[in-house]
Residue, then its C-alpha position, 0 to 999 in steps of 0.5 A: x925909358x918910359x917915353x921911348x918905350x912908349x913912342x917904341x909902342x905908338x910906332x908899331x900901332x901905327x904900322x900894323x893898323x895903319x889904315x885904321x889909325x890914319x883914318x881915325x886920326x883925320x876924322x877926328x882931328x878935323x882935317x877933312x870930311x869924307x862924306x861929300x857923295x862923290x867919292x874921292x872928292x873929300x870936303x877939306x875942313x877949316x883946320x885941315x885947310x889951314x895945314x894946307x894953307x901953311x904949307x903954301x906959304x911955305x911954297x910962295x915963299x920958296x918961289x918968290x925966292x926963287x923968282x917963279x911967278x904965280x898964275x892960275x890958268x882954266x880948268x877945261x882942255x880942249x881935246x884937240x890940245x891934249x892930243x897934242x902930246x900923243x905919250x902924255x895921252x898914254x900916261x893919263x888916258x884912262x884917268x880923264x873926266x870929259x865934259x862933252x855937253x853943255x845942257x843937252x846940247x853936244x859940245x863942238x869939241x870936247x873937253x877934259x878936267x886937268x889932270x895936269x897942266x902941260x897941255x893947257x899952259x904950253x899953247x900960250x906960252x909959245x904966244x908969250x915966248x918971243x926972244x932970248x929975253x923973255x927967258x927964262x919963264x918961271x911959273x908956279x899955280x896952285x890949283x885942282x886937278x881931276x884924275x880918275x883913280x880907280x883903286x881905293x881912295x885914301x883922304x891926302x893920298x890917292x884921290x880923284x880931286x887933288x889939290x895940286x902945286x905945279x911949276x912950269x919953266x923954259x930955258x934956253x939951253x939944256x944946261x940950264x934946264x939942268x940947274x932948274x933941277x938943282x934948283x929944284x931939289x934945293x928948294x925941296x931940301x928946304x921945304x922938307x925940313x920945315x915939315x920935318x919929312x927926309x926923302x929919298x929923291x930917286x930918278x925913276x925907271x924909264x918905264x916908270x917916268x912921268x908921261x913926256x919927260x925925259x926923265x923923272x926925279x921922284x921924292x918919296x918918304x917913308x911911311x910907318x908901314x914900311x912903304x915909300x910915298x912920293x911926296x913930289x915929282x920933278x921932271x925933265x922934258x928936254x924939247x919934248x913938249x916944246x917940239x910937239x906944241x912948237x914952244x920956239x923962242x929966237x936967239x941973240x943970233x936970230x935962229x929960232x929954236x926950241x925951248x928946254x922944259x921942266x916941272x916941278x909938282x907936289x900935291x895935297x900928299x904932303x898932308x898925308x906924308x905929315x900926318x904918317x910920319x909924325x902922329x902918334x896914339x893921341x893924334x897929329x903931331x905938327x911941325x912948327x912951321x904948319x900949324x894953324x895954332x901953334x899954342x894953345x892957353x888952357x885955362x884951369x879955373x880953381x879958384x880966381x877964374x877974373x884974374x886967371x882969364x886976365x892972365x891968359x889974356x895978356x899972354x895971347x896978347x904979347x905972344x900974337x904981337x911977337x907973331x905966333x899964332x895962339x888961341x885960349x881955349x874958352x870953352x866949358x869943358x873939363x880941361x881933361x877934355x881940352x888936353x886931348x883937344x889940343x893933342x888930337x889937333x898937334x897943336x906944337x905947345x900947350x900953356x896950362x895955366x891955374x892958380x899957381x902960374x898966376x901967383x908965381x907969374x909962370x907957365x907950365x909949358x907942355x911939348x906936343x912931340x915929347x910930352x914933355x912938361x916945364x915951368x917958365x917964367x913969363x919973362x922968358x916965354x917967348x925965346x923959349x917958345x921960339x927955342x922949342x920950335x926949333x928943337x922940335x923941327x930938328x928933333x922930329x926930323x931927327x926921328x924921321x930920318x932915323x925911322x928911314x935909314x934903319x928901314x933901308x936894307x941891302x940885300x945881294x940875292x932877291x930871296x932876301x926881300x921878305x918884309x916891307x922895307x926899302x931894299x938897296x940893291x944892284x941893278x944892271x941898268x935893263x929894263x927888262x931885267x928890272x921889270x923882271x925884278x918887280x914881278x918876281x918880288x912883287x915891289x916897285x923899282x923906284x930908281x937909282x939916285x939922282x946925281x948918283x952914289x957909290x957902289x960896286x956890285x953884281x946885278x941881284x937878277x942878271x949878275x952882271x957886274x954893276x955901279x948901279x944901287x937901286x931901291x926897291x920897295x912897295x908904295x902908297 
């Protein structure tokens, strides 16, 4: 009871400051600096490089799955390029950085940092695209990208520097530009659950879709201050880029046609969803999967420090060769200090190891999401620690998914719209009823969900009859 009333007390800190724990808890658990004098181009950290580094493990090895292809494609556009695509100027217009000279000489023509990669990849890709053969093309780059966000800066969330996962495809036919979506939303299904993140993956408004596409599935995830963050986006473009960049492949009956397109984008928001959603008081809280150490050895040195550091030693050892990453935590500080260390960091495990554990050749194991404590038997340490991992992937996404459902409300009338939560509601389907919505309570109609769901209704505005449930919420 004691431990629910106090994950009940580090939930509710979390969301009436969050702001100020979010902050804090970066700052101190190492993940990134933001002093660089540019601002919104923070400085990532080794520890906070390494959250990042795991997770794109995670993702090359979705793609090697899945048999996407990495590049890495420059980073200027030309002008000329970009204007190309006269709606994707409109989406990203007023968030580009030019570069329009070289020393004091003009540039011939001017050049812009991506804020996205459509309009660098696709003029090359109707020079690598000849045949139905060379289909379907699947490519993935992780890569920075350079948008001008003109609101308040936030470490992960909304900056100007952006470590970016992007994938590209081309198909040959609508529908297989379809399954690539399935495809899509599988691959974020498994993703999500290594880092412990539910979602709603929600087909955005029209006026809300990503410049170009046909239509936009965004992937968002509950904030603890009641607010939806998306965390990706997948998008459809039909022909609508391969028309404007005359990306044209020939079929088996030697017509040339054009290519059917889709992205798929997830960026350095994933660390930011992670930090939110799992911290607590003491600090991060980290999937498995994620960590960059994912044990820590304390050792308590009362008594026989030789035989204690031996003991340690063979542990890290015979852990690192059944392939977890661990490190012994050898410095000369009071282990009172290296407790909050290792729980500031959301190191998963924690070994404490004295006297004690020496002579009785056991470990007593502490759990990072639980606090909770337990002594194993050295014999038996690695599966339990194996065991643990698993538990703690499920038990954390357990929680997160119940923090999501119990803050997603129905509601029939706009009156009932008073607190930040997910409101489930009817919509007509019109735009300018939805736009209407959005002005009345202030929140952003996020969409309806992807492949549907069951509802019978009237339209919360119009009162038109309805089998559309739309989610209204405000976001990061």
């Amino acid at each position: 009871m004691a431990e629910e009333t106090k994950t009940a007390e580090d939930a509710e800190r979390k969301k009436e400051e969050f702001s100020e724990w979010y902050n804090e808890v970066i700052e101190k658990s190492g993940l990134t600096d933001k002093r660089y004098p540019v601002k919104g181009m923070n400085i990532w950290r080794p520890y906070g490089w390494g959250v990042m580094s795991r997770i794109d493990d995670l993702i090359r090895e979705e793609m090697r799955r899945t048999r996407h292809q990495e590049v890495r494609f420059p980073l200027l556009i030309p002008d000329e390029e970009f204007e190309k695509e006269a709606d994707h100027i409109k989406g990203f217009g007023d968030e580009v950085f030019w570069v329009t000279k070289a020393g004091d000489k003009e540039l011939d023509i001017p050049l812009l940092l991506r804020p996205t990669s459509e309009t660098a990849m696709y003029p090359v890709f109707d020079l690598w695209l000849r045949s139905h053969a060379d289909l379907p093309l699947k490519i993935y780059q992780m890569v920075n990208v350079f948008r001008y966000e003109t609101k308040q800066t936030r470490a992960f969330m909304r900056m100007r520097e952006i470590y970016f996962f992007e994938a590209h495809t081309c198909h040959s036919t609508g529908e297989k530009a379809e399954e690539q979506i399935r495809e899509d939303l599988r691959i974020m299904e498994k993703f999500a659950e290594e880092l412990a993140l539910p979602y709603l993956e929600l087909k955005r408004t029209d006026w809300d879709k990503f410049p170009g596409a046909d239509y936009t599935v965004g992937v968002d995830a509950l904030m603890p201050t009641g607010r939806l963050l998306q965390i990706a986006g997948i998008h459809q473009y039909k022909s609508n880029f391969s028309e404007a960049f005359d990306i044209t492949f020939e079929d088996e009956d030697g017509n040339h046609k054009n290519v059917h397109q889709t992205t798929y984008g997830m960026s350095e928001r994933l660390v930011g969803a992670v930090v939110g959603v799992h911290g607590d008081d003491k600090g991060l809280v980290l999937p498995p999967a994620i960590a960059p150490e994912q044990v820590r050895i304390i050792p308590i040195v009362y008594g026989d420090e030789e035989k204690i550091m031996e003991y340690c030693e063979e542990i890290e050892r015979e852990l690192r060769e059944d392939g977890y990453r661990v490190e012994i935590d050898e410095r000369d500080e009071r282990p009172g200090s290296k407790f909050y260390d290792s729980e500031m960091k959301g190191i998963p495990i924690r070994l404490d190891i004295g006297s004690d554990e020496v002579e009785d050749e056991v470990v007593t194991v502490v759990r990072r999401d639980t606090g909770e404590k337990e002594q194993v038997s050295v014999d038996e340490l690695k599966g339990h620690i194996g065991k643990t991992f698993e538990s703690m992937k499920e038990d954390m996404y357990r929680r997160a998914e119940e923090h999501l459902q119990s803050n997603i409300v129905d509601v029939e009338s706009l009156d009932e719209i008073t607190e930040e939560k997910v409101y489930r509601l009817g919509w007509c389907g019109k735009e300018d009823c939805g736009e209407e919505i959005e002005e009345i309570t202030g929140r952003k109609l996020l969409g309806t969900r992807y492949g549907g769901e069951e509802f019978s209704g009237e339209c919360v505005h119009c009162g038109d009859k309805t089998d559309k449930a739309a989610y209204l919420c405000n976001a990061h």
